[in-house]
KOLFIGU-246008 format. One record per atom (N, C-alpha, C): x, y, z; residue in one letter. Coordinates in steps of 0.001 Angstrom, whole numbers, plus 524288, in hexadecimal, padded with zeros to 5 digits. Example, Ala and Ser with C-alpha at 12.3 -4.5 7.8 and 13.67 -1.06 7.14 Angstrom:
% KOLFIGU-246008
833867E9C681E78a/8300C7EE6C81E78a/833907F31C81E78a/832327F73681BA8s/835667FBDC81BE4s/832648001E81EBEs/
//
This chain:
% KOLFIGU-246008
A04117395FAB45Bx/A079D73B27AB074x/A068173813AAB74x/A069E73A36AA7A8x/A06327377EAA1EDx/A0A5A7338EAA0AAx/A07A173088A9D8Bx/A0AA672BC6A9D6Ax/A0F1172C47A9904x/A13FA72BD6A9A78x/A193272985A9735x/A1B6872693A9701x/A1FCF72713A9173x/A2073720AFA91BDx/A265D721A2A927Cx/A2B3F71DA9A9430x/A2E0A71C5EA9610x/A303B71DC9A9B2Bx/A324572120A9D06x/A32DC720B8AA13Cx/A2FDD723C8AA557x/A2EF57255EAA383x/A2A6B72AEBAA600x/A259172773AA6B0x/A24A972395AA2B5x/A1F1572031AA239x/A1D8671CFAAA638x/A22E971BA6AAB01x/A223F716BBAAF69x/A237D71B7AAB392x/A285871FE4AB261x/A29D17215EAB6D7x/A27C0724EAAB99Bx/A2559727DDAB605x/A212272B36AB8F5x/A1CC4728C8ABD1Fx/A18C372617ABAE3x/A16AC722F0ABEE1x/A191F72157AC30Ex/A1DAB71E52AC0EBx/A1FBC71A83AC5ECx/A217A71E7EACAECx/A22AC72379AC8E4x/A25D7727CDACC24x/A202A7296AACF7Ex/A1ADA72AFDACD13x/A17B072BEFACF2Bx/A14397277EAD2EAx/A166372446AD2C7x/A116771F2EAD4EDx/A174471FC2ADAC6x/A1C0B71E90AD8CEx/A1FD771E64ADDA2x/A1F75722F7AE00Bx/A2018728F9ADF5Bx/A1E1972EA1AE217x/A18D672E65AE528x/A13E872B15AE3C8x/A0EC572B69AE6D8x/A0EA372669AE8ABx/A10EE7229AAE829x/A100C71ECBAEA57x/A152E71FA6AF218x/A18C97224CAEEFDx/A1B58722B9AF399x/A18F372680AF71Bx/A15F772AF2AF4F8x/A14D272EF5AF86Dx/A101872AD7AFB53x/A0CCA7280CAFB9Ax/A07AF723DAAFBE9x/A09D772121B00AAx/A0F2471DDBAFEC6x/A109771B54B0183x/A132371E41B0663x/A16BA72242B05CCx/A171472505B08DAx/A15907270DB0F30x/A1079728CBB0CD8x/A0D6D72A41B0FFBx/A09D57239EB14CBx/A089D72051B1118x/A077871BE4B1496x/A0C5471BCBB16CBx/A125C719DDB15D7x/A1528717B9B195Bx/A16E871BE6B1E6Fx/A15FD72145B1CFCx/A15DD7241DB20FCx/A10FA72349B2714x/A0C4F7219CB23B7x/A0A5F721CCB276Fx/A097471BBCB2ABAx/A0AD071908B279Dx/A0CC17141FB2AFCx/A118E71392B2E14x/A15BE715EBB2B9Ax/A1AE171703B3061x/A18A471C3CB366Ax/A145171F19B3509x/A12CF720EAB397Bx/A0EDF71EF4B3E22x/A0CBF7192FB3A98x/A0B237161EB3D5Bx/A0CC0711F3B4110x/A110471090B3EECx/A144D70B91B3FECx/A196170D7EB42EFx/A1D007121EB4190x/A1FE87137CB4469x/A1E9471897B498Ax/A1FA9714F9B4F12x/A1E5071978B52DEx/A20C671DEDB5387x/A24E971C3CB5129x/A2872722C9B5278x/A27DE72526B4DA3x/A237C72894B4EFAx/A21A272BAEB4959x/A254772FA5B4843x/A291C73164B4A8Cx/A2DBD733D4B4718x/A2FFF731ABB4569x/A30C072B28B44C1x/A34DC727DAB4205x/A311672810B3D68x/A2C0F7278EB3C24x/A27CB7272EB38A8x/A284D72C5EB3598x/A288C73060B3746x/A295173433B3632x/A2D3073399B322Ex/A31B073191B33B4x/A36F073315B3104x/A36CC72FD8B2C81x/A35D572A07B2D1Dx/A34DE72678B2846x/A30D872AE5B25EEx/A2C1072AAFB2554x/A2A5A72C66B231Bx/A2AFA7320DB1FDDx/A2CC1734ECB2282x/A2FFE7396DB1EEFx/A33D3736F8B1AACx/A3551734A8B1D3Cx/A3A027310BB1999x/A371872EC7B12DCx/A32FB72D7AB149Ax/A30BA729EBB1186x/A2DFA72EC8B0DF8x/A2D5473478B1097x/A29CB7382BB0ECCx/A2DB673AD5B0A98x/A33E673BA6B0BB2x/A374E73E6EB0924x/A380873BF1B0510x/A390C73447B05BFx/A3AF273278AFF0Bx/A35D673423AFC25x/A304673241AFE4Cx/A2E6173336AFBFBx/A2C6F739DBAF8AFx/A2D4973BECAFAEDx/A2F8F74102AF8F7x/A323A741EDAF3EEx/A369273EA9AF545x/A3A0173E90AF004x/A37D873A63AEBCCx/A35437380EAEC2Dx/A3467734D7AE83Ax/A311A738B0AE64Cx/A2D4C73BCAAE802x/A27E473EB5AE57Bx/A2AA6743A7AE284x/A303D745A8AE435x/A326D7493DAE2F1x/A3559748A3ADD8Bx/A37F774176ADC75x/A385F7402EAD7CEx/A349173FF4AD51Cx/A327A73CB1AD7ADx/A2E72739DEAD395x/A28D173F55AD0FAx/A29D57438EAD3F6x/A26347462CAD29Cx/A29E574AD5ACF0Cx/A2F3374BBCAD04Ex/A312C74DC8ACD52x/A310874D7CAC728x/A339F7476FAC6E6x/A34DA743A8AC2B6x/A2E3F744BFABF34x/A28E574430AC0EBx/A24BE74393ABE94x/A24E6749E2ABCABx/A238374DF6ABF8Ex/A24507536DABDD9x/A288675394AB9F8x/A2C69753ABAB9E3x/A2FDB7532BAB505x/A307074FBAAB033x/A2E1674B84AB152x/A2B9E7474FAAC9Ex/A27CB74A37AAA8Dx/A252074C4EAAC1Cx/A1EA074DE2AA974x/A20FA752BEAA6EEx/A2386756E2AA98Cx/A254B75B5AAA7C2x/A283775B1FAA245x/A2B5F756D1AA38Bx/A2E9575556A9D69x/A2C7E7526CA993Dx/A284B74FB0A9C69x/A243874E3BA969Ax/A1EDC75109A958Fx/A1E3875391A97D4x/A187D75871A9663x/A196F75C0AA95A6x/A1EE875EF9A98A3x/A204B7656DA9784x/A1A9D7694DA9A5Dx/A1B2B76CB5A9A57x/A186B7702EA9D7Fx/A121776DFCA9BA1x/A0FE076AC6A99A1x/A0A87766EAA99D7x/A0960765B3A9F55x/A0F51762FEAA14Dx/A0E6876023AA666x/A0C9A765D4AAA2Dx/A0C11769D5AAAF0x/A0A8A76B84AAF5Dx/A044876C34AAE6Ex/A038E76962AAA28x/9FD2676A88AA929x/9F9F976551AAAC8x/9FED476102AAD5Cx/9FB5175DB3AAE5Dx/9FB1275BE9AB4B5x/9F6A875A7FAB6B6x/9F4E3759CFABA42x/9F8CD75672ABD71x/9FB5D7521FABC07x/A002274DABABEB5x/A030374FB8ABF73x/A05F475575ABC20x/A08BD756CCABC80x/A08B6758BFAC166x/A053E75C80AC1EFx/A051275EE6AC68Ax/A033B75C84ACC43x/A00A975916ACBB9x/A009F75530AD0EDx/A072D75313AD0DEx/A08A3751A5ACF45x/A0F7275140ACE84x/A10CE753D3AD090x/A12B575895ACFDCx/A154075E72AD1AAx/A132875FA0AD61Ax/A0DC975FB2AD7DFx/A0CB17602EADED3x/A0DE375AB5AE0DFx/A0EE57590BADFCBx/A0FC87536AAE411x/A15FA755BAAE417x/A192A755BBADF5Dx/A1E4B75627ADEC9x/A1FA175B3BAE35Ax/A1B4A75F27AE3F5x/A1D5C76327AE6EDx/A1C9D76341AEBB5x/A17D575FB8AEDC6x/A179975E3DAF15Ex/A1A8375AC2AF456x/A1E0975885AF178x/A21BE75388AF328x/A25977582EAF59Ex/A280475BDCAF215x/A2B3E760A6AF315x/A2B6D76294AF89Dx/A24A9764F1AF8E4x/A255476860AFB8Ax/A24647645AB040Bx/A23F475FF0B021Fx/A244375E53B0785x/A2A6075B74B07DFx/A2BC075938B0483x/A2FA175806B0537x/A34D775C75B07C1x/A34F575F28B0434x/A37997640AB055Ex/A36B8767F4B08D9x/A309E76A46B0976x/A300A76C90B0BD2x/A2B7776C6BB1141x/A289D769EFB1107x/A26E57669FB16F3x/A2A7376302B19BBx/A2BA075F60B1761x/A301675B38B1941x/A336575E8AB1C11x/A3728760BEB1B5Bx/A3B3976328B1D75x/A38F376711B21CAx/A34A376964B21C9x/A339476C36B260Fx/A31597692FB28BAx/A2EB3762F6B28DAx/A2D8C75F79B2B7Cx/A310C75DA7B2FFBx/A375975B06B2C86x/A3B5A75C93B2E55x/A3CC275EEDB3280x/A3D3C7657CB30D6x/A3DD476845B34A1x/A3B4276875B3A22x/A3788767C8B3A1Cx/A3333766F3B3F89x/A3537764C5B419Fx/A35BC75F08B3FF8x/A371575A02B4212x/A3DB375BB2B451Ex/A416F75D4AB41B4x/A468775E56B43B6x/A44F376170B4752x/A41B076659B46E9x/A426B76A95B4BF5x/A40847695CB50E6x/A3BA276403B4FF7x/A3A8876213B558Dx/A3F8875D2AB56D2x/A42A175C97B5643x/A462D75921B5867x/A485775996B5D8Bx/A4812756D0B60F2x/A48277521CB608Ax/A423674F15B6388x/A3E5F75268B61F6x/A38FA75139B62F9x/A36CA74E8EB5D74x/A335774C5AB5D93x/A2FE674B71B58C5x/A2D5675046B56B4x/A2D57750D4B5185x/A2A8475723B5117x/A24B175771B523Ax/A219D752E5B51C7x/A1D347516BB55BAx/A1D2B7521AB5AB2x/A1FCC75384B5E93x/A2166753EFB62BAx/A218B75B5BB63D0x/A233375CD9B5E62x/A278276249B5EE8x/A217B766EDB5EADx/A24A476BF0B6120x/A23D776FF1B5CD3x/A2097770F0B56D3x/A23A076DA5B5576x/A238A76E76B5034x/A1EBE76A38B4DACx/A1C3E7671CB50E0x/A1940761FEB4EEAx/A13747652FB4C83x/A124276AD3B4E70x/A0D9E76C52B4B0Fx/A0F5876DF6B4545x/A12DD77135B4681x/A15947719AB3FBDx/A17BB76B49B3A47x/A1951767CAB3E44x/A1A0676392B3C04x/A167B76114B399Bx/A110F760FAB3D3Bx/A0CB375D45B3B39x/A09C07613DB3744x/A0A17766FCB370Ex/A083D76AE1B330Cx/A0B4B767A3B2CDAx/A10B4768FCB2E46x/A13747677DB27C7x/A127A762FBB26E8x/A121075D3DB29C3x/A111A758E5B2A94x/A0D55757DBB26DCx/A079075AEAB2834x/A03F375B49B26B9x/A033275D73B215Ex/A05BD760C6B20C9x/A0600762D4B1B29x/A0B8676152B175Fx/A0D6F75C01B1875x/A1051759EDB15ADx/A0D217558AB14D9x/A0A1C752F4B18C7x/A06E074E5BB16E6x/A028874EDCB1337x/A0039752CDB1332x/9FC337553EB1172x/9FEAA75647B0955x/A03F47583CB0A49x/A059D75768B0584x/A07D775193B02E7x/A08CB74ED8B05F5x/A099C748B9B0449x/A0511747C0B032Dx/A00A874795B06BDx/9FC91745BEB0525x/9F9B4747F1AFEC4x/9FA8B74EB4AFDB4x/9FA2474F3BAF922x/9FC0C74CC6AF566x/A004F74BD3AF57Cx/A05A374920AF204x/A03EE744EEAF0F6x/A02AD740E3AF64Bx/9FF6C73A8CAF345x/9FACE73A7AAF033x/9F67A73FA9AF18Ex/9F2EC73E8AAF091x/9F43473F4CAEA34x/9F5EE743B9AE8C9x/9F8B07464BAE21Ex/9FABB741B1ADF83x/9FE3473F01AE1A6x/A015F739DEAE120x/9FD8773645ADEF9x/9F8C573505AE22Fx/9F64973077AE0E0x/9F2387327EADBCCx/9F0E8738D7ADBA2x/9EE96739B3AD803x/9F1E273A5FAD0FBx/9F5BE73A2CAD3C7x/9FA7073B93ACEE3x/9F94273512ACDBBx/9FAB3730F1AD05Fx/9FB8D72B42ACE0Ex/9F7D772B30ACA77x/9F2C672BD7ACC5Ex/9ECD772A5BACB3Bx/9EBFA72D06AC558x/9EE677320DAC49Bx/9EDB573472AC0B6x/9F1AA734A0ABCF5x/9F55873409ABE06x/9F98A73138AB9AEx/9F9DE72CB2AB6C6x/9F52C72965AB8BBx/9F41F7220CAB786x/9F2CF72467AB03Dx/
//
């Protein structure tokens, strides 16, 4: 993002380095709580946990940047490249949060009181599973290219 000065000049960055640094971190402490804790549905659950704030932070913090740029470029900003790595990460945060997450969820509730690894339902689980990680993993990689290119 282009550089400004007062408050926009620290907070933008700082909003973007805390949004990719959490999604980064994220993802390691997930896979160390699946290392370290044996009852991988307790791992499971922290880690969702840890997957939803972080969610919301990418949902401010990516909001807040889309609407900073919008109010200081005016329709310029959709001509620029940050912008739009912005807006797919921002929609990607959306569409798992909201809409993988919750049908993740669902699996999990409908195999109860089995593990959904256990269930029915564990080929459909590891399908969305798979294509929610697959979008995090987009999200960090955008993230780290957004830092790199905003310097």
């Amino acid at each position: 993002m282009a550089r400004q000065s007062g408050l926009t000049g620290w907070l933008n960055p700082l909003l973007l380095t805390f949004w990719v640094g959490a999604l980064w971190m994220t993802a390691i402490t997930a896979s160390v709580l699946f290392q370290t804790i044996p009852d991988r549905q307790l791992a499971g659950q922290v880690a969702g946990r840890l997957f939803t704030i972080v969610s919301y932070i990418g949902l401010g913090s990516g909001l807040w940047l889309l609407v900073q740029r919008l109010a200081s470029e005016g329709f310029s900003a959709f001509k620029q490249g940050l912008f739009w790595v912005v807006l797919i990460m921002w929609i990607l945060v959306l569409i798992g949060e909201f809409g993988i997450q919750p049908l993740l969820a669902q699996l999990k509730a409908s195999a109860l009181p089995n593990d959904v690894m256990q269930s029915v339902f564990a080929s459909r689980f590891r399908t969305w599973h798979g294509v929610a990680s697959i979008a995090y993993l987009v999200e960090c990689l955008l993230g780290v290219w957004l830092v790199v290119k905003s310097r």
